[in-house]
Backbone as a printed PyTorch tensor [residue, N CA C, xyz], in Angstrom:
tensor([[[  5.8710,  -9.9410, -42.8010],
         [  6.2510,  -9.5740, -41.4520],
         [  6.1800, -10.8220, -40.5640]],

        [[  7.1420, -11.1790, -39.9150],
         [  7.0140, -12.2070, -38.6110],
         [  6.0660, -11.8550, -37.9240]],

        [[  6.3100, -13.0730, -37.4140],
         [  4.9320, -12.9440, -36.1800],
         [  5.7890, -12.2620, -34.7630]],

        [[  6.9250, -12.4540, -34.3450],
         [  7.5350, -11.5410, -33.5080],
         [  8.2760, -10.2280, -34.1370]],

        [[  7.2820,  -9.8460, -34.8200],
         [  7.5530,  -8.2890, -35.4310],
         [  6.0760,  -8.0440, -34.7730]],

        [[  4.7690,  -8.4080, -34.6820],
         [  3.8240,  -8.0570, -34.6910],
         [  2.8380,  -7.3830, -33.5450]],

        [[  2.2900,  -7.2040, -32.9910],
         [  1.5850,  -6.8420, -31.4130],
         [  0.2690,  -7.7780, -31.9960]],

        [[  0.3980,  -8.3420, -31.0120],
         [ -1.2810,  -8.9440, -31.4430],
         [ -1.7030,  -9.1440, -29.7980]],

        [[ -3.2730,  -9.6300, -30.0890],
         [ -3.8660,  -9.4390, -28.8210],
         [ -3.0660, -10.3190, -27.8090]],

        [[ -2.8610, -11.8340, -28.1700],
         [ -2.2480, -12.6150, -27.4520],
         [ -0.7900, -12.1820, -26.7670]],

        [[ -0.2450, -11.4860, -27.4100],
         [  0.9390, -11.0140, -27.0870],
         [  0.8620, -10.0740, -25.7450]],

        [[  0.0800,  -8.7880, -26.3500],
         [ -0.6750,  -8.0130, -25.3900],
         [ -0.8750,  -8.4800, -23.9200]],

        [[ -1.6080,  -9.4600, -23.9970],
         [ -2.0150, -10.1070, -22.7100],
         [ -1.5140, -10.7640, -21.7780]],

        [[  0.0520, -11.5750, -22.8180],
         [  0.9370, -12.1810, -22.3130],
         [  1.7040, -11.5800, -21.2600]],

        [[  2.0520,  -9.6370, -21.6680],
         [  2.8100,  -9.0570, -21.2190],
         [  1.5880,  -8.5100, -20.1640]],

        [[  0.5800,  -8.3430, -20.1270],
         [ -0.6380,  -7.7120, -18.6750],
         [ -0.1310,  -8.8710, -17.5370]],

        [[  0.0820,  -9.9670, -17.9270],
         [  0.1390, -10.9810, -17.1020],
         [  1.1100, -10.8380, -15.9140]],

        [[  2.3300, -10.9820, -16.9400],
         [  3.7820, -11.0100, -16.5990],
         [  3.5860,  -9.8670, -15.3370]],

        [[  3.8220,  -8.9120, -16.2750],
         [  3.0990,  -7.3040, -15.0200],
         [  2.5130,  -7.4640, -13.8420]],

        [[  1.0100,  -7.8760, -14.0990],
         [  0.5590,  -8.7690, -12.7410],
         [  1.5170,  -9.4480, -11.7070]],

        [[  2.1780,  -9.8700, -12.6310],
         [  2.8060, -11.1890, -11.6010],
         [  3.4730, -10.4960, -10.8310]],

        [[  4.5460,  -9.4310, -11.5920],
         [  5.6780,  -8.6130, -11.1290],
         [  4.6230,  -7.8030, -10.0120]],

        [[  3.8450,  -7.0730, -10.3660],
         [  3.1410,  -6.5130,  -8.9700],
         [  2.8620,  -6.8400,  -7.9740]],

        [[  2.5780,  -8.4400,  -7.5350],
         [  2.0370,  -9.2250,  -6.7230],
         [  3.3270,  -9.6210,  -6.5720]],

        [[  4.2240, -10.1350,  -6.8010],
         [  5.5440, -10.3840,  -6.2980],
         [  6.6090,  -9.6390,  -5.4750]],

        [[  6.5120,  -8.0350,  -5.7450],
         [  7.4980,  -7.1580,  -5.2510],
         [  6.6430,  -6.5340,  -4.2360]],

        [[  7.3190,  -6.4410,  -3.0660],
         [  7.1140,  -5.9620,  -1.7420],
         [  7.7460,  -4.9160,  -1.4780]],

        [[  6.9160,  -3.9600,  -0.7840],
         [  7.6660,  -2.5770,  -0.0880],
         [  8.8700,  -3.4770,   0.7580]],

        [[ 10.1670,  -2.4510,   0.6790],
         [ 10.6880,  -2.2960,   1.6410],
         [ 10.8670,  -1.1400,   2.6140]],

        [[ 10.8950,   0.1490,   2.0530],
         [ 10.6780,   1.2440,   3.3880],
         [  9.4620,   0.8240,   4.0190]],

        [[  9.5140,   1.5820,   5.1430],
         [  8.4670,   1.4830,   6.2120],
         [  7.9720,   2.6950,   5.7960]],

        [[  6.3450,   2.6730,   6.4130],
         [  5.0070,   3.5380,   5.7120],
         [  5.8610,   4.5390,   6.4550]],

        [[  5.2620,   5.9260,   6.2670],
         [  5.4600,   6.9830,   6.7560],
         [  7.1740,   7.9470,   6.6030]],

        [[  7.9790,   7.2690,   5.9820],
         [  8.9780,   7.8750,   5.5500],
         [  9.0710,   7.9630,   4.3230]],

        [[ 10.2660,   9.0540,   3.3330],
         [ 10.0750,   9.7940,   2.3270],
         [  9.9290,   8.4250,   0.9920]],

        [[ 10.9950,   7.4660,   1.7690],
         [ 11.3940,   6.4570,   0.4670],
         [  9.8340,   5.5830,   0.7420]],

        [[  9.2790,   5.3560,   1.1640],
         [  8.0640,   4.6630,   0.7320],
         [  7.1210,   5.6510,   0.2430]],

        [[  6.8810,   6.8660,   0.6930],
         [  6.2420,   7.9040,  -0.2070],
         [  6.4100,   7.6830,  -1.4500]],

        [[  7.7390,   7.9170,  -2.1040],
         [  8.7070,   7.3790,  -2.9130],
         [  7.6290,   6.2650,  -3.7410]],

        [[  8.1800,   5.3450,  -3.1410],
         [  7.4290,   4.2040,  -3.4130],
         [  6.0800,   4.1800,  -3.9590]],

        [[  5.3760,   4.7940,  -3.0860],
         [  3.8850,   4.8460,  -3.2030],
         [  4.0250,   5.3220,  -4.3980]],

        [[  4.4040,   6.5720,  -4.8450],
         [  4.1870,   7.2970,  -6.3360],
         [  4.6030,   6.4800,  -7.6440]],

        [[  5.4770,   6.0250,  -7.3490],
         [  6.0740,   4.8170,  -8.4340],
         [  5.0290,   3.7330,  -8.5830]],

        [[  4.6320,   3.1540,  -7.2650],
         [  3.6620,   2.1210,  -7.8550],
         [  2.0570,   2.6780,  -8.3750]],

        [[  1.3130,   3.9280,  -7.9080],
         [  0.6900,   4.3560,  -8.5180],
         [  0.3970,   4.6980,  -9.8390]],

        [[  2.1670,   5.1480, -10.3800],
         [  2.3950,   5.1420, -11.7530],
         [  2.1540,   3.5290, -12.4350]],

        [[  2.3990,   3.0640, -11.9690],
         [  2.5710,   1.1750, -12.4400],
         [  1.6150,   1.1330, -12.3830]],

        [[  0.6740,   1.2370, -11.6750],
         [ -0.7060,   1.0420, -11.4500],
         [ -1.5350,   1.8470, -13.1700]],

        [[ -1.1820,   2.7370, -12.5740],
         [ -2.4310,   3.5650, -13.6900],
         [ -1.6190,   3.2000, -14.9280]],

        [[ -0.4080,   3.1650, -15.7870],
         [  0.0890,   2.5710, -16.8940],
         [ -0.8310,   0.9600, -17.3410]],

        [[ -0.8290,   0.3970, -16.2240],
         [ -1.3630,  -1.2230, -16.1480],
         [ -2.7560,  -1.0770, -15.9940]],

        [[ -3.6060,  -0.1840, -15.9440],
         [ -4.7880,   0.3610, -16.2440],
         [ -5.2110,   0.8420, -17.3690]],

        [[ -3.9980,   2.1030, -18.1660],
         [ -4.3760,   2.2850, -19.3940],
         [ -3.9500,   1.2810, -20.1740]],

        [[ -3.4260,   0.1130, -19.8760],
         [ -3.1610,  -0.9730, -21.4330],
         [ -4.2270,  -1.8190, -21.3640]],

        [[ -4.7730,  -2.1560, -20.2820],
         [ -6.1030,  -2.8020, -19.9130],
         [ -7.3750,  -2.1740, -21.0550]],

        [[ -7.0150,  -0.8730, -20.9770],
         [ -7.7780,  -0.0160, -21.8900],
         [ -7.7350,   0.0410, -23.0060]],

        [[ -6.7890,   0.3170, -23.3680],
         [ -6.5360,  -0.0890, -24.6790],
         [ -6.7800,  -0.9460, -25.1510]],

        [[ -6.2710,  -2.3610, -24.7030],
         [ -6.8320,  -3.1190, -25.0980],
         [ -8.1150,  -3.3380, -25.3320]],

        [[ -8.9320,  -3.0720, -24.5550],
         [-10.6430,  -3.5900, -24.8140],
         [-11.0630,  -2.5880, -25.6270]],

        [[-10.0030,  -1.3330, -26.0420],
         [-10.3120,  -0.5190, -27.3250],
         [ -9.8280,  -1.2290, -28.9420]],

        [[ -9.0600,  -2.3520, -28.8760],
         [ -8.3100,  -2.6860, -29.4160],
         [ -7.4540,  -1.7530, -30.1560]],

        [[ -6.2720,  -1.2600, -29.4320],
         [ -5.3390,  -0.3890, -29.6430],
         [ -4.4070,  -0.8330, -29.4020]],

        [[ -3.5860,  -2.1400, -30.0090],
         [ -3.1010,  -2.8420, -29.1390],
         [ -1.4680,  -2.4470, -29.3400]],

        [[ -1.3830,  -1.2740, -30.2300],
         [ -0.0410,  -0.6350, -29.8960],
         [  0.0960,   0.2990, -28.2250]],

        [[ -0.5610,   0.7060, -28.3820],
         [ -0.7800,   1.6510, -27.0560],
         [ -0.7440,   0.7440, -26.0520]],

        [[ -1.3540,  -0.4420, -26.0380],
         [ -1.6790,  -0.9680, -24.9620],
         [ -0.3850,  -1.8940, -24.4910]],

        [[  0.5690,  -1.8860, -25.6630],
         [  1.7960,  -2.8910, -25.8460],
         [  2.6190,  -2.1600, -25.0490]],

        [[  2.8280,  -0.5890, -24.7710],
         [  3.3620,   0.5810, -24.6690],
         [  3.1580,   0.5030, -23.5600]],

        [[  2.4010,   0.7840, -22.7480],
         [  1.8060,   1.0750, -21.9180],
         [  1.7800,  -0.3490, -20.7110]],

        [[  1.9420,  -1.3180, -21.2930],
         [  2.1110,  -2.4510, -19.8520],
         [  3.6530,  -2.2900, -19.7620]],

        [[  4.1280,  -2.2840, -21.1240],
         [  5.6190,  -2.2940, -20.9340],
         [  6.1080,  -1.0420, -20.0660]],

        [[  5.6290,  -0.1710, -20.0150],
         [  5.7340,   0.8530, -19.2390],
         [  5.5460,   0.7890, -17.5420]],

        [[  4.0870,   0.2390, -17.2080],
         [  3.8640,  -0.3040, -15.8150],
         [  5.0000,  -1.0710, -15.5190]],

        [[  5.4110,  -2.3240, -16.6130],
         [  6.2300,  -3.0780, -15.7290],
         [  7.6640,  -2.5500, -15.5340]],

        [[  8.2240,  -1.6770, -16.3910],
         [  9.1530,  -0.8640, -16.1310],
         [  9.2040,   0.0740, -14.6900]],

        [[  8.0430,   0.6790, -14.2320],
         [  8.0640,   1.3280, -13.0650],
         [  8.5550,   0.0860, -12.0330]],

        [[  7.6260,  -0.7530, -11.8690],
         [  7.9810,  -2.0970, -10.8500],
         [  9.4500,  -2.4830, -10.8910]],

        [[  9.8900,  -2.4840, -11.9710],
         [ 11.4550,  -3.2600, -12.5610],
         [ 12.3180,  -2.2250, -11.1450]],

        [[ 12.0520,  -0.8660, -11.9860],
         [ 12.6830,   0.1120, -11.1320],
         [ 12.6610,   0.7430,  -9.5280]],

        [[ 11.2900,   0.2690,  -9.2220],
         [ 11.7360,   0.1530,  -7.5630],
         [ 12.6250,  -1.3580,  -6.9880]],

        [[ 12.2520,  -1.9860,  -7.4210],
         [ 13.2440,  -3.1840,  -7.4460],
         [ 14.8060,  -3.1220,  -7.8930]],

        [[ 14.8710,  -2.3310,  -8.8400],
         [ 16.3080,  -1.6740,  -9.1210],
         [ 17.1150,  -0.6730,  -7.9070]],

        [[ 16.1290,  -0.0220,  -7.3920],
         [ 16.4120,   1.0040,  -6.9820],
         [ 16.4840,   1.1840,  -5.2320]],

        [[ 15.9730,  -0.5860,  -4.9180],
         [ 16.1210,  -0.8750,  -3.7700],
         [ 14.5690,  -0.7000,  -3.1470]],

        [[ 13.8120,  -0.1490,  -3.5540],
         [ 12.4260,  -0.1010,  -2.7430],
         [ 11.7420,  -1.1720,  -2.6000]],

        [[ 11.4780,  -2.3340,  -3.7270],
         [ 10.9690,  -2.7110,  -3.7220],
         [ 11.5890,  -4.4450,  -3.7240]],

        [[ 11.4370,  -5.4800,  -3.2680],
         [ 11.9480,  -6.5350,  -2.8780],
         [ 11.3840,  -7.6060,  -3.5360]],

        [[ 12.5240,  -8.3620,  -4.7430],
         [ 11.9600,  -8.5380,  -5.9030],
         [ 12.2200, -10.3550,  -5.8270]],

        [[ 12.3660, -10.3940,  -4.7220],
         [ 12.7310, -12.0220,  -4.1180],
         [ 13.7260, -12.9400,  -4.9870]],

        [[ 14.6930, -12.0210,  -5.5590],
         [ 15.6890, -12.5780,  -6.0480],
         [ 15.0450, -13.5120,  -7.6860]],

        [[ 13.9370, -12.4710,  -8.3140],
         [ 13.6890, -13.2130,  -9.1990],
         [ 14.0880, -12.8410, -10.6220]],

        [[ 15.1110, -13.3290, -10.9730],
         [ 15.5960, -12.2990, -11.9980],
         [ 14.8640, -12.5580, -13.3430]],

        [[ 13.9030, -13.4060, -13.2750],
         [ 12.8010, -13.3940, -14.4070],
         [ 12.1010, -12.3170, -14.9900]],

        [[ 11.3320, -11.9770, -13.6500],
         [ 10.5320, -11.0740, -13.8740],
         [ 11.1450,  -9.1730, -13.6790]],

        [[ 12.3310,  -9.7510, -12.8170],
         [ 13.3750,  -8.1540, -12.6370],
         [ 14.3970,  -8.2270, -12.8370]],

        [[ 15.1710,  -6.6590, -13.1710],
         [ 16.4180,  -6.6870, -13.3000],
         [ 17.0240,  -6.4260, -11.8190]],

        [[ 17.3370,  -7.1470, -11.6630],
         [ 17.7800,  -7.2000, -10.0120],
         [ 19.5270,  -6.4390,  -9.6600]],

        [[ 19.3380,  -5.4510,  -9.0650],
         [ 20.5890,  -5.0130,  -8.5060],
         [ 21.6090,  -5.9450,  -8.5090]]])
C-alpha cells in the first residue's frame, strides 16, 4: 500500500491544521440577528463540533474517524464560503470559492 493510500497520524494532523486555518480565515458576512447569520451560526457550530470529534479521535487513535471527521468540519466552512455567508478572502487554497 502507498503511503498516500494510508491515514496516518501525520496526515491526520496535517488536515486539523488546514481546518484551523480555514476557521480563522473565514468571516461572517450577515449581520448578527438576522436569519442568514443564524444560518451561519448553525453551520459553524457544526464545523466546530466535527473539528472537535477528530481532535478526539485522534487522541483515541482512530485515525479513520478522525480523517472523516476534520474532512467533514472543513467541508461545513468550504460551504458557507460557497454559499456566500462566509468571506473566504479570495483564498482559493483553502476554499472553493464561488
Amino acid at each position: 500500500m502507498e503511503d498516500k493510500e494510508r491515514v496516518t497520524p501525520e496526515r491526520v494532523q496535517h488536515y486539523l491544521g488546514i481546518t484551523a486555518q480555514a476557521r480563522a480565515k473565514a468571516t461572517p458576512i450577515p449581520d448578527e440577528g438576522t436569519s442568514e447569520r443564524e444560518a451561519l451560526d448553525q453551520l459553524l457550530r457544526m464545523a466546530d463540533d466535527y473539528a472537535a470529534d477528530a481532535a478526539y479521535f485522534m487522541r483515541e487513535g482512530d485515525l479513520v474517524r478522525a480523517f472523516g471527521a476534520i474532512n467533514y468540519a472543513h467541508a461545513w466552512i468550504d460551504a458557507g464560503v460557497k454559499l456566500g455567508l462566509l468571506d473566504g478572502h479570495d483564498d482559493d487554497v483553502l476554499f472553493t470559492l464561488p
